[in-house]
C-alpha positions as CSV (number, residue, x, y, z in Angstrom):
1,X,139.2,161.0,63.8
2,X,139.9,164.1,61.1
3,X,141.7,163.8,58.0
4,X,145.6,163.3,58.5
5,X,147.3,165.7,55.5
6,X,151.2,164.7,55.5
7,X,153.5,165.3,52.6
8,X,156.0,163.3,51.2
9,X,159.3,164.4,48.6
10,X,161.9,162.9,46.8
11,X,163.7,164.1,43.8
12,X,161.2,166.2,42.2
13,X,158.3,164.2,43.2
14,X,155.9,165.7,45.6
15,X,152.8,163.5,47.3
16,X,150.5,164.7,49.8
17,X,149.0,161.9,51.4
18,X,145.2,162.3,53.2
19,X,144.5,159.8,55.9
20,X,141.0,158.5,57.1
21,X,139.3,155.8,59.1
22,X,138.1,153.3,56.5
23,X,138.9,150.3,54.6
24,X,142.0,150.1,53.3
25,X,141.1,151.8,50.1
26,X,144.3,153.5,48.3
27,X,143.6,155.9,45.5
28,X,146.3,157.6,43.6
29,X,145.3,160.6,41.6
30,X,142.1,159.4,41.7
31,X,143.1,156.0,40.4
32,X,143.0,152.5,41.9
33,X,146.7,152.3,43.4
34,X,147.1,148.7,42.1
35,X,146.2,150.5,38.5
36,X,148.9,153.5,39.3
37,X,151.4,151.7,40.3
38,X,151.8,148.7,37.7
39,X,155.1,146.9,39.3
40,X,154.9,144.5,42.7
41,X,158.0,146.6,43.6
42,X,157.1,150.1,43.8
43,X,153.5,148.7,45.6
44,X,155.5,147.3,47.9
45,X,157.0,150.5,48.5
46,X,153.7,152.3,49.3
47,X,152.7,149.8,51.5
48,X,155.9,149.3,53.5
49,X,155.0,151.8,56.5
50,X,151.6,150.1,56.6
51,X,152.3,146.9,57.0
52,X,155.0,147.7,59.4
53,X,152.6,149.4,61.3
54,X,149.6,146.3,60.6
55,X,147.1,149.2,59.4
56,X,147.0,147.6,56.1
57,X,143.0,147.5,56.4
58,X,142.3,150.7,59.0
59,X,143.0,153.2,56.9
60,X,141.5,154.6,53.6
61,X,143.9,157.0,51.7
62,X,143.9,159.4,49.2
63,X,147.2,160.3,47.3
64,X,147.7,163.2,45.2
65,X,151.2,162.8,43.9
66,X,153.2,164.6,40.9
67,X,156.4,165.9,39.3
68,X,159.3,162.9,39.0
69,X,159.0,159.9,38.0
70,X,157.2,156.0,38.9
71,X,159.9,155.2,41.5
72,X,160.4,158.6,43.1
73,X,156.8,159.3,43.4
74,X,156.3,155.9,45.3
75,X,159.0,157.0,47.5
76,X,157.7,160.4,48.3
77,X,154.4,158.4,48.8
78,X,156.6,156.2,51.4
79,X,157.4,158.9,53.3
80,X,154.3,160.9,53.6
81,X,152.5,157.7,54.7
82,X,155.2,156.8,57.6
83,X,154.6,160.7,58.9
84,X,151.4,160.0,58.6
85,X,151.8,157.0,60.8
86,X,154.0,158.8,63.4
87,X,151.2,160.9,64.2
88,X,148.6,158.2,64.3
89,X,150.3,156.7,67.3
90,X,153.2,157.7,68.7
91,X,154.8,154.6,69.3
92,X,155.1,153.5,65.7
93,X,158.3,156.4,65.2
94,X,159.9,153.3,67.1
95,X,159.3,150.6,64.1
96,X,159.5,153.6,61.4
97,X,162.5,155.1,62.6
98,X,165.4,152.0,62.8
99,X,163.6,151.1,59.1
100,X,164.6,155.1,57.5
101,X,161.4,155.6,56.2
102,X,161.4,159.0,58.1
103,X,164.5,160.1,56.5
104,X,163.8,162.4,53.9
105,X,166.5,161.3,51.0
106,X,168.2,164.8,49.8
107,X,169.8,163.0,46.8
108,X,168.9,165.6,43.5
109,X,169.8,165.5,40.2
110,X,172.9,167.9,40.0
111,X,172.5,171.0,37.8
112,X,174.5,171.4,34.4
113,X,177.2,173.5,33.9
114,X,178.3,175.7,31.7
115,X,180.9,174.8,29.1
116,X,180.6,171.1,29.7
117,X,178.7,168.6,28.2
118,X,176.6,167.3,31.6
119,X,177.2,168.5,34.8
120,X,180.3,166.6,35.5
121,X,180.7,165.1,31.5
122,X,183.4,167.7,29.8
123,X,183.3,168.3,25.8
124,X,185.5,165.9,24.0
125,X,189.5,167.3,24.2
126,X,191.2,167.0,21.0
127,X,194.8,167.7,20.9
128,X,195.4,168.8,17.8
């Protein structure tokens, strides 16, 4: 089997995700993922379209993720890994699918305007 390259976004977080036969080794920027990704929550995340999938221990992967923060890169990792998946086997769109971990979530930070404080905060109105 070659090297699976998916890639994952969310917010401003990009994480292209490299899939091999192996252990079940995940590295994260060239870090332990357990030593990336300090919280039992946002592992959980990562793991979610493995363990759905029972490849916990088939595959080794190598992340390289950036831009965004904890949380949104853990989700953009989330989503490379279940494309990843899909086109491992075919049949696992099935689990992935009803789960949305192939939806990519288009929710961005909306851009400040001009003349207001935030993009939808105004300036404080005083009367007199």
């Amino acid at each position: 089997m070659d090297t699976i390259h998916k890639i994952g976004r969310r917010k401003t977080a990009v994480a292209r995700v490299y899939l091999s036969e192996g252990k079940g080794n995940i590295t994260v920027n060239k870090r332990d993922m357990d030593k990336y990704f300090t919280t039992s929550t946002l592992r959980y995340k990562v793991m979610q379209p493995l363990a759905l999938t029972n490849n916990e221990k088939t595959f080794d992967i190598s992340v390289n993720v950036y831009g965004g923060g904890i949380t949104g890169q853990a989700e953009a990792i989330r989503l490379a890994l279940s494309r990843a998946m899909c086109e491992v086997n075919e049949e696992n769109r099935g689990i992935l699918k009803p789960e949305g971990l192939l939806t990519r979530d288009p929710r961005m930070v909306e851009r400040k305007k001009f003349g207001q404080k935030k993009a939808r905060k105004k300036f404080q109105f005083s009367k007199r």
